[in-house]
C-alpha positions as CSV (number, residue, x, y, z in Angstrom):
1,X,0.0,0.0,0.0
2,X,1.4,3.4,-0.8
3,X,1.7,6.5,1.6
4,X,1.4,10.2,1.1
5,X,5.2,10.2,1.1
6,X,6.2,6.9,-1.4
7,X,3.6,8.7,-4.0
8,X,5.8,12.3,-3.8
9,X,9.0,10.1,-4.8
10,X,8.1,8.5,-7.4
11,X,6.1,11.1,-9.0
12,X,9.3,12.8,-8.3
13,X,11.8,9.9,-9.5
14,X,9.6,10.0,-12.5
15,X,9.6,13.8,-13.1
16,X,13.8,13.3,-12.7
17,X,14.0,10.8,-15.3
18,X,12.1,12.3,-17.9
19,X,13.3,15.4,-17.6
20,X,17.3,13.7,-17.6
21,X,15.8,11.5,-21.0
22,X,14.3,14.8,-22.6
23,X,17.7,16.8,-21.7
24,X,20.2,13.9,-23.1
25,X,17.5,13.4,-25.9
26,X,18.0,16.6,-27.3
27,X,21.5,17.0,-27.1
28,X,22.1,13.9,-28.5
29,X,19.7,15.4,-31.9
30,X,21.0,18.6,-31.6
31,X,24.7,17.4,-32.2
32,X,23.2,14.8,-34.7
33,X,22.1,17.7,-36.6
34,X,24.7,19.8,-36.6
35,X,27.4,17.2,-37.7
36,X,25.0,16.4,-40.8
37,X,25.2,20.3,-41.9
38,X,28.0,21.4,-44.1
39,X,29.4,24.5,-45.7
40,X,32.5,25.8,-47.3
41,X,33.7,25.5,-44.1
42,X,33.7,22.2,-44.0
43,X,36.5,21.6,-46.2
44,X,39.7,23.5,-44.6
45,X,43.2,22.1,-44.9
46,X,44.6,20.2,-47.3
47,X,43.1,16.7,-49.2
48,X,45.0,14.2,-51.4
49,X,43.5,12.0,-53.6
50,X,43.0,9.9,-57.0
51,X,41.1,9.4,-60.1
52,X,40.6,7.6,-62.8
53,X,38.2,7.6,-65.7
54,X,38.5,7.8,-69.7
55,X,37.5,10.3,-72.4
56,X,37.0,9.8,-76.4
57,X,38.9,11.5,-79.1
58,X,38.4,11.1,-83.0
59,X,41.8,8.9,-82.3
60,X,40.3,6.7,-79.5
61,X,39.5,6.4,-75.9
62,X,42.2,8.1,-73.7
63,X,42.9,6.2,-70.5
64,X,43.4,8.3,-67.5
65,X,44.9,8.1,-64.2
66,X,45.4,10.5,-61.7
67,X,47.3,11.8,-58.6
68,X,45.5,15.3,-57.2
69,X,46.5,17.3,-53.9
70,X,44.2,20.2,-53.1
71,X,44.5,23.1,-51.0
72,X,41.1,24.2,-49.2
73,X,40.5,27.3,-47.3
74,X,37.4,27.0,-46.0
75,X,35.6,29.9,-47.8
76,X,34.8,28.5,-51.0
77,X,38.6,28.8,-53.0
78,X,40.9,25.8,-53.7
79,X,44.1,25.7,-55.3
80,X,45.6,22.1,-56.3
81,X,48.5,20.1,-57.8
82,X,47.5,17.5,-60.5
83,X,49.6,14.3,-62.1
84,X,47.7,12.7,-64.5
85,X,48.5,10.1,-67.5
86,X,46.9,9.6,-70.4
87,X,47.2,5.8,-71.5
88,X,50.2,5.8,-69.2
89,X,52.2,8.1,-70.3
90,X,52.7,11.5,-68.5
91,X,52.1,15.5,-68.7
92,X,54.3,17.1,-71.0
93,X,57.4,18.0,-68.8
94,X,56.2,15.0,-66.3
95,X,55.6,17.7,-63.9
96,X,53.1,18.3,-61.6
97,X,50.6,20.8,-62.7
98,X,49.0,23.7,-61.1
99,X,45.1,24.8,-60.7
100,X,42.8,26.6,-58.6
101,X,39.4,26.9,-58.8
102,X,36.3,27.6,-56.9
103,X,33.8,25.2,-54.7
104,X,30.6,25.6,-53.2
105,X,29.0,22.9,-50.6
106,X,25.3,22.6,-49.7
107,X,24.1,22.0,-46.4
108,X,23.1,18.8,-47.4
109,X,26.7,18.0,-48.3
110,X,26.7,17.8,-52.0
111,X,28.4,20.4,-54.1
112,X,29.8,21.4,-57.3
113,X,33.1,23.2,-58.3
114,X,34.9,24.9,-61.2
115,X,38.7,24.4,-61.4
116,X,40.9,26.2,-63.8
117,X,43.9,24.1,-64.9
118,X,47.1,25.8,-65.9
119,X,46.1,24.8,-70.1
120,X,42.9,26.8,-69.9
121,X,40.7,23.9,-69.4
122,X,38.0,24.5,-67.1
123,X,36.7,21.6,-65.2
124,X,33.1,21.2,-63.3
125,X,33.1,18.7,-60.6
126,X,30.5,16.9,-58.9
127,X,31.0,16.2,-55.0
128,X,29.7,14.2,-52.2
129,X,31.2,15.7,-48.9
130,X,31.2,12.6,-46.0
131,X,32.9,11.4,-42.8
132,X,32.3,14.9,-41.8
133,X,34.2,16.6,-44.0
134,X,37.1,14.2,-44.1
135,X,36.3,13.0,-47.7
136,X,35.4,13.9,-51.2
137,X,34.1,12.1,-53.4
138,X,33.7,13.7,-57.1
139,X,32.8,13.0,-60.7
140,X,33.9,15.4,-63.5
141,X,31.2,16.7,-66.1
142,X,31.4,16.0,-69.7
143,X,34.2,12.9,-68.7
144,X,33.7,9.5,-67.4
145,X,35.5,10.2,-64.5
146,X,35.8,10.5,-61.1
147,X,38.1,10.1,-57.5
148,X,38.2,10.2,-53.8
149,X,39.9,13.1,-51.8
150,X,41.1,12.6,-48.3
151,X,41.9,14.6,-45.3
152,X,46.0,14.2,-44.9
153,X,46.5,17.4,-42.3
């Protein structure tokens, strides 16, 4: 049989433990949410990577393959270093070559950027932002290509 007294505590207990639950519950979604937001500013530092893919020329399908570090700075600019063969053999000079570019990153995490290579090309890329910002990975327009960036710093 319950008392006056036994009642209080566990209306009290109660009252406690839902409260602690609603508390911790929306923490826990709050920080949920935020880590599934991104921005510009969620690609900072620098990112190293490859690709691969192929294109078509009147002369035949060109093979390539693809080293790429890139610069971030967290505000929508990018400046990178490429390697890339075509069918195996390398850039005229067989040096790395420079680019930079622009990128711009939804909230959901996708996003799209331009890249101006050093020959005049322009590039638009495709990107999936995940592991919070620790990896890209892209597709380039108009090629069947594409590659994974990761964090290195």
């Amino acid at each position: 049989m319950w008392n006056g007294r036994g009642s209080a505590l566990v209306v009290v207990a109660g009252t406690l433990s839902i409260a602690g639950w609603a508390l911790c519950g929306t923490a826990r979604v709050g920080a949920q949410s935020d880590e599934s937001h991104c921005s510009n500013r969620t690609l900072r530092g620098n990112y190293g990577g490859s690709f691969d893919g192929q294109f078509s020329t009147p002369a035949g399908t060109v093979l390539l393959r693809g080293l790429v570090l890139t610069q971030f700075d967290g505000a929508g600019n990018l400046r990178q270093m490429e390697f890339v063969t075509a069918n195996g053999a390398p850039p005229p000079g067989g040096e790395w070559v420079p680019s930079h570019g622009t990128y711009q990153i939804a909230s959901d995490c996708t996003g799209v950027a331009e890249i101006l290579q050093s020959t005049g090309n322009i590039l638009r890329q495709r990107w999936i932002v995940v592991n919070r910002g620790t990896e890209i990975r892209a597709v380039v327009e108009g090629a069947i290509a594409g590659g994974t960036r990761v964090k290195i710093d």
